[in-house]
Each structure stands twice: as C-alpha cells, then as structure tokens.
Wavefront OBJ file of the C-alpha trace (Angstrom):
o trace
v 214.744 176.276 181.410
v 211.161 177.023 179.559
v 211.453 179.554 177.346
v 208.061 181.573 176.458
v 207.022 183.815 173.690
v 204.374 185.572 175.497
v 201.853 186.846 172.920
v 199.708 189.873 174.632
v 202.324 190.567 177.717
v 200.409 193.458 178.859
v 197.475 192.620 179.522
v 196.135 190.739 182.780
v 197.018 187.257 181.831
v 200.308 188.789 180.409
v 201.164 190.734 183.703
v 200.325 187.335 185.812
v 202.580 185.472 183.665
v 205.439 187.960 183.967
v 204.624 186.978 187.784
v 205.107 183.529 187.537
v 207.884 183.900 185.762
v 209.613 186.138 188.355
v 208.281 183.973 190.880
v 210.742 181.029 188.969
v 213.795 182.684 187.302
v 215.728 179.627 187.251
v 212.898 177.544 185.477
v 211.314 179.942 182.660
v 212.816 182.952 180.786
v 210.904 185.070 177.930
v 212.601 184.303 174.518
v 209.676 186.899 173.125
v 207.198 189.421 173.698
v 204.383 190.610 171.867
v 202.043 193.204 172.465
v 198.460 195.263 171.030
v 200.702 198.720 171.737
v 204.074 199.680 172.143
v 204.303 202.132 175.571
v 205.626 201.778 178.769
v 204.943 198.566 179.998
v 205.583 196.735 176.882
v 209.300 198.539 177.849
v 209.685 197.848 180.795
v 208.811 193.902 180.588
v 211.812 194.162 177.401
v 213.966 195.849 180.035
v 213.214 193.294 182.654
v 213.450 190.295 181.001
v 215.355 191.083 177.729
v 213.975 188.981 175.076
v 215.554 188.153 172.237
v 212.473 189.346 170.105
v 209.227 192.252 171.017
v 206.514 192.933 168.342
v 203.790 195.341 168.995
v 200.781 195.955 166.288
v 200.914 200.011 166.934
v 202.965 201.981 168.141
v 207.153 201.814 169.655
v 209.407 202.083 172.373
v 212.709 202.028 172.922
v 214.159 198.534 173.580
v 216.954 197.493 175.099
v 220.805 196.099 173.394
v 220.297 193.315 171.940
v 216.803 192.886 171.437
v 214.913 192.974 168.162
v 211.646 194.661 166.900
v 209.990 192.746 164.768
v 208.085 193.692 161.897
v 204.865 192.352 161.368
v 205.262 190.253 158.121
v 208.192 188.738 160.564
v 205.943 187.904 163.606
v 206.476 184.164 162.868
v 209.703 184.325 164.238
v 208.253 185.373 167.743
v 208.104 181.567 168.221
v 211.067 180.087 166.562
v 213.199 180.126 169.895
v 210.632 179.029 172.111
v 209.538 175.983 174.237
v 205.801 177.167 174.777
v 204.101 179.998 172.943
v 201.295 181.592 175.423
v 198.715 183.250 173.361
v 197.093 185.837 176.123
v 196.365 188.081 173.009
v 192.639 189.852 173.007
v 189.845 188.834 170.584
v 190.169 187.540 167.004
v 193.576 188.367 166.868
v 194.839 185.936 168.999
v 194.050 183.942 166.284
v 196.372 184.341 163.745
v 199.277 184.008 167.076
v 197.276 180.549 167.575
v 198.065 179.731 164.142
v 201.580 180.648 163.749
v 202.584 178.993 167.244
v 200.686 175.804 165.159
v 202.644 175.874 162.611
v 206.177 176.258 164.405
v 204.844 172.829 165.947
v 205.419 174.623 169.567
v 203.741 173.630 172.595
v 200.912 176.744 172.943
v 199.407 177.151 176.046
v 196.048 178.982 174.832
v 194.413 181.690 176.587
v 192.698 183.374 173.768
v 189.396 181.922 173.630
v 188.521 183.320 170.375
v 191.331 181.197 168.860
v 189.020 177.570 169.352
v 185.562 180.000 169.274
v 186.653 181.305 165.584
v 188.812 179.162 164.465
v 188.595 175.924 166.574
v 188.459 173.307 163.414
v 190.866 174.929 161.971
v 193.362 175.364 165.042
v 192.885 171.702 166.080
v 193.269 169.795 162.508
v 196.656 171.860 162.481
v 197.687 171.397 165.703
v 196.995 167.032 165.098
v 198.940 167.601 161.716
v 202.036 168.947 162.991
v 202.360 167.873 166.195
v 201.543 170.708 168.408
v 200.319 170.381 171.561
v 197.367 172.707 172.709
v 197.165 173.303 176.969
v 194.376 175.498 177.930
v 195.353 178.275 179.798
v 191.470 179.238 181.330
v 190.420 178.134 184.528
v 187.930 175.770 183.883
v 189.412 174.055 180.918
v 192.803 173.409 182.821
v 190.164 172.193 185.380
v 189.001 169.898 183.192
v 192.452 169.127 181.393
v 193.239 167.909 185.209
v 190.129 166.217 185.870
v 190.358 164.103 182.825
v 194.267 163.208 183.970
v 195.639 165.293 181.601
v 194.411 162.804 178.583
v 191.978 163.930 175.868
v 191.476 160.197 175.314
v 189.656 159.774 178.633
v 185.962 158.197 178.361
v 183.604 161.115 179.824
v 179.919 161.161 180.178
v 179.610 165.036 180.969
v 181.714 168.227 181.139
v 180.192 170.617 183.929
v 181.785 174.670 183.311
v 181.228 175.994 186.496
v 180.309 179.736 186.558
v 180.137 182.474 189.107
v 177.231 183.821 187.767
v 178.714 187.664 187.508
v 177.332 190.768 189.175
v 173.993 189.442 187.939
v 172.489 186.808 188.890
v 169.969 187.529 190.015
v 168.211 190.773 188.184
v 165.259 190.644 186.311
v 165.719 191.977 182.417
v 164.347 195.208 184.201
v 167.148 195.644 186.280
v 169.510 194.616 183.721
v 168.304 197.032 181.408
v 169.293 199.458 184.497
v 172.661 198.317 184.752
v 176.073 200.604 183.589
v 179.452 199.441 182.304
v 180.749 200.363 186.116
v 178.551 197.940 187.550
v 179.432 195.438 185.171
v 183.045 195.601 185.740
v 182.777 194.668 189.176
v 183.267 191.418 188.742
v 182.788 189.223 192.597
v 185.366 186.942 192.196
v 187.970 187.273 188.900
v 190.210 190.330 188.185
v 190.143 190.418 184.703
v 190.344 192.672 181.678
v 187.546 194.595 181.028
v 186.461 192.996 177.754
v 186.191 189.660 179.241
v 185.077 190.986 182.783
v 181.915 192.545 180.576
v 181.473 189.059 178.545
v 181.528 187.567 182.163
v 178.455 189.932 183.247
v 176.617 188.547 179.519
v 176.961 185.042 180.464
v 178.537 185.213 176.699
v 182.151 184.308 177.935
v 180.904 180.657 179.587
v 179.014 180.149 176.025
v 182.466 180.923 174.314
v 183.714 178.266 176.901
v 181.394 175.272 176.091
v 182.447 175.889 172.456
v 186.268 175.749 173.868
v 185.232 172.483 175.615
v 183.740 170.908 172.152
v 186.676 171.622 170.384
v 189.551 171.113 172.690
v 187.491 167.496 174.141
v 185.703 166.319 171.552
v 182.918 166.784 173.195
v 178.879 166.985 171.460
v 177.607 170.390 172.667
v 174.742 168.010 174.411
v 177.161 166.672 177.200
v 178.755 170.118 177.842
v 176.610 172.145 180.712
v 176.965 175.403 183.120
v 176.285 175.532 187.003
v 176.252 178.749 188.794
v 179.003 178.240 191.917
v 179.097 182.037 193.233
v 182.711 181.186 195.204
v 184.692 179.789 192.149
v 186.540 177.540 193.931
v 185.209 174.588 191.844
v 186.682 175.254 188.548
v 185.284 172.668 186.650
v 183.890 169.198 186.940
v 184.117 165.964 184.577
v 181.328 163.226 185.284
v 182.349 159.909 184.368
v 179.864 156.764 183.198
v 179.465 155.277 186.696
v 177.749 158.603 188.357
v 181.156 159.748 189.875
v 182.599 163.530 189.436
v 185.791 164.203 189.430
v 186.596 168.351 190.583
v 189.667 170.534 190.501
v 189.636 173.379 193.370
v 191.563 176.358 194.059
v 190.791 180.195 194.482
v 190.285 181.941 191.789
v 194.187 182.797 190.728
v 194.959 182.764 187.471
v 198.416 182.004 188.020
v 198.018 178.583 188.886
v 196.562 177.602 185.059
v 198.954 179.976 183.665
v 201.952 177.968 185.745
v 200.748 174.573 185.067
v 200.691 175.346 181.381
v 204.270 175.995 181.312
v 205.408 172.944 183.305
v 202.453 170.310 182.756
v 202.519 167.723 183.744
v 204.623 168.808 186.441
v 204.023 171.235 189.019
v 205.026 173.730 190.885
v 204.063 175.515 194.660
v 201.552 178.096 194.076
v 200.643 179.809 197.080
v 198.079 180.074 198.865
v 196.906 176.124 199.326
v 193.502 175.946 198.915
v 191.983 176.097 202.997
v 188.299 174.049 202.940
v 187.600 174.308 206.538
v 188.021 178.584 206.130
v 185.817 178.779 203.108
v 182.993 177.038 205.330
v 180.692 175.776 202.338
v 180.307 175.690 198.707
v 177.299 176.840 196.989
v 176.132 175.850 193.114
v 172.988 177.122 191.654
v 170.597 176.586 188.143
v 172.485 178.305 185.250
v 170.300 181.423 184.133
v 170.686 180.971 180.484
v 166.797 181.655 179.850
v 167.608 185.650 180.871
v 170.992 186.130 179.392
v 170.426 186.077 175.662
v 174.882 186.182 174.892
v 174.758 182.539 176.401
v 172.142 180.987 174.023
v 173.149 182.750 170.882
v 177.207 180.907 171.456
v 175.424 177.981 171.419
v 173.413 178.868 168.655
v 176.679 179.836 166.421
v 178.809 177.095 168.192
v 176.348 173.990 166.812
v 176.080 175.860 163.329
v 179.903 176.003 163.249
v 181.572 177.201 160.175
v 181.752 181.001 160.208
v 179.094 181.639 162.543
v 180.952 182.115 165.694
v 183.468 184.580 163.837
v 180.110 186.831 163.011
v 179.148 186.229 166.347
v 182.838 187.532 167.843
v 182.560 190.453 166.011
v 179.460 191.743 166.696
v 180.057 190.795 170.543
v 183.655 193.063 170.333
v 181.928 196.054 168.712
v 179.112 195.727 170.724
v 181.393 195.613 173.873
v 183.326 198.507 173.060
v 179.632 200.687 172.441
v 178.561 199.632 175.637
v 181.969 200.536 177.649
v 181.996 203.831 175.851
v 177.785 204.175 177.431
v 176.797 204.247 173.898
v 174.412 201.599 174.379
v 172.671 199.781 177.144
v 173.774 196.171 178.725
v 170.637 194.464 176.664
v 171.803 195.695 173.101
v 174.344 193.948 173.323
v 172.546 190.902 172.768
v 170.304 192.516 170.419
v 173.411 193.531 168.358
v 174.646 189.875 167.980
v 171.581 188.569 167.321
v 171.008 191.515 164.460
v 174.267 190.671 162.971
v 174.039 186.601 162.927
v 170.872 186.823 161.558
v 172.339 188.333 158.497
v 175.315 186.463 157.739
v 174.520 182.800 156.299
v 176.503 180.032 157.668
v 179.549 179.075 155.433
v 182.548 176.512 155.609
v 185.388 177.990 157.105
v 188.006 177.033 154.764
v 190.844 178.505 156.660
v 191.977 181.874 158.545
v 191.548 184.097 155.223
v 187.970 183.143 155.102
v 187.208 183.953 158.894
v 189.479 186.974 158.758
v 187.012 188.485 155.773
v 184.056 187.183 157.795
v 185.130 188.711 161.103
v 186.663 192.358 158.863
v 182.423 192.317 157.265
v 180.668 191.273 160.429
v 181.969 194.353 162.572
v 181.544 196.826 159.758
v 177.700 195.278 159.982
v 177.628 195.201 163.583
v 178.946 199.039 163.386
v 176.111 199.736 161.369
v 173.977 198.707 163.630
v 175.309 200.383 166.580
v 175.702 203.484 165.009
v 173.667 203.682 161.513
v 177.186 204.540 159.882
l 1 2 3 4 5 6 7 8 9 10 11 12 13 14 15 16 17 18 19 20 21 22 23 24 25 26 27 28 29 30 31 32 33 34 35 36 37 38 39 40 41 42 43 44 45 46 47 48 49 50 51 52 53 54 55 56 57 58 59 60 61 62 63 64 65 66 67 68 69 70 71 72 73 74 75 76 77 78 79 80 81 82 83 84 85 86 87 88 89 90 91 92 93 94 95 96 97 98 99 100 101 102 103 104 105 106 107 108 109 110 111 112 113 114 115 116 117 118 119 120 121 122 123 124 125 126 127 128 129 130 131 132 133 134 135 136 137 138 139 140 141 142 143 144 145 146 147 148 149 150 151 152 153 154 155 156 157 158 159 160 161 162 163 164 165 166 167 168 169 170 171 172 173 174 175 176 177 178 179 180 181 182 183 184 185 186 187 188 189 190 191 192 193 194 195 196 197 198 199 200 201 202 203 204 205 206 207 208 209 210 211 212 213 214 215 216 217 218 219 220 221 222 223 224 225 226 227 228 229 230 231 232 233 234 235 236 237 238 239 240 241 242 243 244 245 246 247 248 249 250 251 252 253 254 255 256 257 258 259 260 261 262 263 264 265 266 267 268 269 270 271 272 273 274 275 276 277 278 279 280 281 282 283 284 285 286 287 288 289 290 291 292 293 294 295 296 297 298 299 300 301 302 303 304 305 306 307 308 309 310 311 312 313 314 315 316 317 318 319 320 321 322 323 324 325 326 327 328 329 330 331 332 333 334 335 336 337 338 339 340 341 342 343 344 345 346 347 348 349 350 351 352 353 354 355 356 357 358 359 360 361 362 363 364 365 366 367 368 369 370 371 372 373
C-alpha cells in the first residue's frame, strides 16, 4: 500500500489523482490532504478517503471522526506518515510543500513547477543531502524521466520538450493583441487549470519547463530545446550521442504521469493504450519563441539563476490574474514581466526566506505596474 499526502487535492492534478487512486484502492490510500481553501470538495475528498491529516491555507469544513486539521505552523506533519508526498499545489507556494516533503526525506512526486523554477538549487541540493527522491509529475519530464530509463546518470546529447503550441500558433502579435482570456482557455489538447492553461497560451509554461529540465537533468540550458507537435502524443524526446531519439507516447492524460509517480518503476494499466494506426500521423513544427515574449524572458531569468526566476513568477501570477479578470490584454503580460525583471537585480538565493521576500516584493512591484497602486 502507497500512502500519499496529496498537497493541492482540489485542483486538476489533485482531482486526477483522487482518480487514480480510486481506480487502485488496494494499492494507494491518502494518509493526507492539503488544500488552497477549505469548501466542499476539500470535504468531500476527507469524507471519501479519510485521511489521517487535511490542512487548508483559508478557510474550514467539517471533517470527518478521526481526522485532524492541521494548523499551519504544523503542516510538516502532512508528510510524516507518508510513502510519496505529491506536490500538485499552485504557484510559489508549492514551494515551501517541496521543501518540507525534502526534508521528511519522502519520495515527492513534483507537479509544482514553480518548486525547481524558484527554488530549483535549493530543492535539489536538499533533496541529494537527505536522500529524497524527486519524480516529475509533468508530462514531458516523466517523458523524459522514461526516455532516459529512469536514470539521471544517463549520457544525453539533447532534451527535446515537445509543445502543442496552444490556441496560438499561428497569430500574428496583431491577432494576439485581439485575443480574450476565453479564447485563451481553450486549450486544443490539455484540460488544465486555468493558470497554467493561460501560461500554456504564453508559451511561458514550456520556458518554466526547460528550466525544470536543467535542474531536475543537469542539463546546460544550450542542449534543452522546444518543438511544436500540435497532437501531444509525443511527450518528450531525449537524443543520445549517436543521432538516435528515444520518445515516450501516449494521449494527453495526465493520469498516466501522475500513476507512474506513485509506483515507478513499476507500472500499472492505464487505459486507453495508445492506438498509432487511428491517430493516422504525427505532426511537429518550428517553436515560435521569436513572437511569444513569456518564452524568452524564462530563459532569460533561468540562465541568470539566483532570484530571477522568483521575480519572474511573480510578476507572471499577478499578471495572470489581471488578464483573467480582462484587466489587461494577452501582450501585457509579457510587458509586465519584463517591467518587473528589469528592476530587480539578480541575487544569490540563499534559501526559501530569501526567495519568499523576493517573490512577497516582486508582486507588490508587478501590482504597481498593473494597476499604479
């Protein structure tokens, strides 16, 4: 029996956990639960799957016997009674999860991208000093986890991210100018939250991904690329020294990352098996990153390292938020990173109390900036 602590169990990654889970009853139960908001659903997971422990940041709700509310200075012992910690938490705060599940030494099967993005030399020195194991949870980086046979030892001469290329690809920066926070949340191929779905449309998620890939494979930002593959069926690709490429395939269903997470290296069935001769072709196209200024400006922070890519997470959430709200258009978005790097100076990050002030004064800039406060 696995037993989870499943940091952010309400939102999509959460939800498709809880599926595998059900899916399994004899091989995984929830030992904890964690959640942005207490409310119904938080609930009714705790009534489903009684855990022995549920924290939620704001908010309550009644739990069942026998389980526990946690208070916050006690969130540590979310992951004393588990086998794998899954940190689907949102943004920066899946951080400081990250961090804890570290330091209980826990196997954490990482979701939050913003935990390696922020924090990555950090998470990863800690991880190597007490034994930890890190298992990405995202599609192309258990693509490439697979690819590379599960070893982060594996010679490599190039990590390919493979992207669908969002709702798009193909506009001119007229057109995107155009575009609404309704069209951008139709993503073609992912259901997602809408945070990510609108980093998706920006391009900026797959630059949060190649500074995932640097951290989690030791990989120089020079041998990590993007190609456009509108199906996503090719998840990621690994090329090796003599010309070869080694692919993982599978529809786009989060629940088959999630899954392996939690048994790696085994596996499990996952239904549907993947059916080449119905899809009929695969198609892979140049990555756009000359019109999608989110993608260049990861990169940007990602190489400078130290607190840069918290400044750039924080602008990118408030900016978000403004442009779901229709306070602002798809293209300040950009403009609002790029405002808000250029006037933070790179510094080391020491550890998480230096990118937690970082991140708490780069979205009270960014705010500024969206809305002159």
């Amino acid at each position: 029996m696995v037993r989870i602590a499943l940091i952010g169990c309400t939102g999509s990654i959460g939800r498709q956990t809880a599926d595998v889970v059900r899916r399994y009853p004899e091989r995984f139960c929830f030992t904890a639960l964690a959640a942005g908001h207490g409310g119904a659903a938080l609930q009714a997971l705790a009534d489903e799957f009684l855990p022995r422990y549920v924290y939620c940041d704001a908010g309550e709700c009644p739990l069942p016997n026998g389980v526990r509310a946690l208070r916050r200075e006690e969130r540590a012992q979310l992951f004393e009674t588990c086998d794998v910690a899954l940190i689907a938490a949102g943004g920066f705060a899946g951080l400081e999860y990250t961090l804890q599940a570290v330091e209980a030494g826990v196997r954490v099967a990482l979701a939050n991208k913003e935990s390696l993005v922020c924090g990555g030399e950090l998470v990863m020195r800690r991880a190597r000093e007490t034994g930890a194991q890190i298992v990405p949870v995202d599609s192309e980086h258990s693509a490439i986890f697979q690819a590379l046979g599960f070893r982060r030892d594996m010679p490599f001469e190039r990590l390919v991210l493979t992207a669908s290329g969002g709702p798009f690809y193909a506009l001119s920066e007229d057109e995107l100018a155009r575009v609404t926070a309704r069209d951008a949340l139709k993503h073609p191929t992912w259901k997602m939250g809408p945070k990510i779905t609108i980093d998706s449309a920006t391009l900026l998620n797959k630059g949060y991904e190649v500074i995932e890939a640097h951290w989690l494979y030791g990989a120089p930002f020079e041998k990590i690329e993007a190609v456009v593959h509108p199906e996503s069926i090719v998840h990621s690709l690994v090329y090796f020294a003599d010309g070869a490429a080694i692919a993982q395939l599978g529809y786009p269903d989060m629940r088959v990352p999630i899954q392996l997470a939690l048994t790696y290296p085994d596996r499990l069935p996952c239904e549907p098996a993947l059916d080449l001769a119905a899809l009929g072709k695969l198609t892979f196209l140049p990555f756009p990153a000359d019109r999608f200024a989110c993608y260049r400006l990861a990169l940007e922070a990602g190489r400078a390292g130290g607190t840069l890519p918290t400044v750039l997470n924080a602008a990118a959430e408030e900016a978000v938020r403004a442009f779901l709200a229709e306070r602002i258009g798809f293209l300040q978005i950009a403009e609002t990173i790029r405002e808000t790097m250029d006037a933070f100076p790179r510094e080391r990050a020491d550890g998480f109390a230096v990118l937690r002030e970082t991140d708490v004064r780069a979205r009270a800039y960014a705010q500024n900036v969206l809305y002159g406060k």
